[in-house]
N, C-alpha and C positions, 0 to 999 in steps of 0.2 A: 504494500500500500504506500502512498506517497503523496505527501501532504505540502503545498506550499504556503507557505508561512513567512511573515518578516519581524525577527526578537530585534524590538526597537529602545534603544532607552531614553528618554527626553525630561530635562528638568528634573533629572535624580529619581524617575518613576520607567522601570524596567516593564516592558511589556511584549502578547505577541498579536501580531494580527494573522487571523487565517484564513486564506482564500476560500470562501466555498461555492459551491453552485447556486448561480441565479434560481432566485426563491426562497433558498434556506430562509435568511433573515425574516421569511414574513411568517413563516410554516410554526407548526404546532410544536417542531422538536429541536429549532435553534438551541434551546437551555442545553438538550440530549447532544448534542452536536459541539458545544461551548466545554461539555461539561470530558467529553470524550477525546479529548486535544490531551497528544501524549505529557504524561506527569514532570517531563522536564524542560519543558516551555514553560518561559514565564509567565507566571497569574499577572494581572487579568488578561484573559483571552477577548480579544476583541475580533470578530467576525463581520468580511469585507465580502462582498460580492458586486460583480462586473457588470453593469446592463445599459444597453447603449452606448458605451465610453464610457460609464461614469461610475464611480464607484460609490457603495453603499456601505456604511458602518455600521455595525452594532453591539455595544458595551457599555462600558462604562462611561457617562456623559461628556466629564473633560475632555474624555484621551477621544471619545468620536467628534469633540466639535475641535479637537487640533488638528486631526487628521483631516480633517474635511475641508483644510485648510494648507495642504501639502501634496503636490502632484504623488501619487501613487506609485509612479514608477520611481522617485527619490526615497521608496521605501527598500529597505534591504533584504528583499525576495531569494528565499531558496528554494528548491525544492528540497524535502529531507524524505529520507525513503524509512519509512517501521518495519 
């Protein structure tokens, strides 16, 4: 399986965002999905997905209205394989 994700640190707050498929964020089992991101990613998991160009956040309030404020691709995307 193979998850891409970017562990970002900002203002002394370590975090990660995870790519998922358009929809997750609105869907009944994002929590299931947030909560299923391997144990050695940094908490908070913040959850991105791509729909029309544009990216969608969903987290913790701060850390999504920073991001929502930084091209996406200056995020530091890997892919990490489990």
């Amino acid at each position: 399986m193979k998850i891409t994700a970017a562990i970002t640190k900002e203002q002394g707050v370590t975090f990660t965002v995870v790519l998922v498929k358009t929809g997750v964020i609105s869907s009944s089992n994002r929590e299931q999905v947030r909560t299923s991101a391997p144990s050695n990613f940094p908490r908070p998991i913040i959850l991105a997905e791509q729909s029309h160009g544009k990216m969608k956040y969903h987290g913790r309030t701060d850390i999504v209205r920073f991001l929502s404020n930084v091209p996406y691709q200056d995020l530091p995307w890997k892919v990490y394989t489990l």
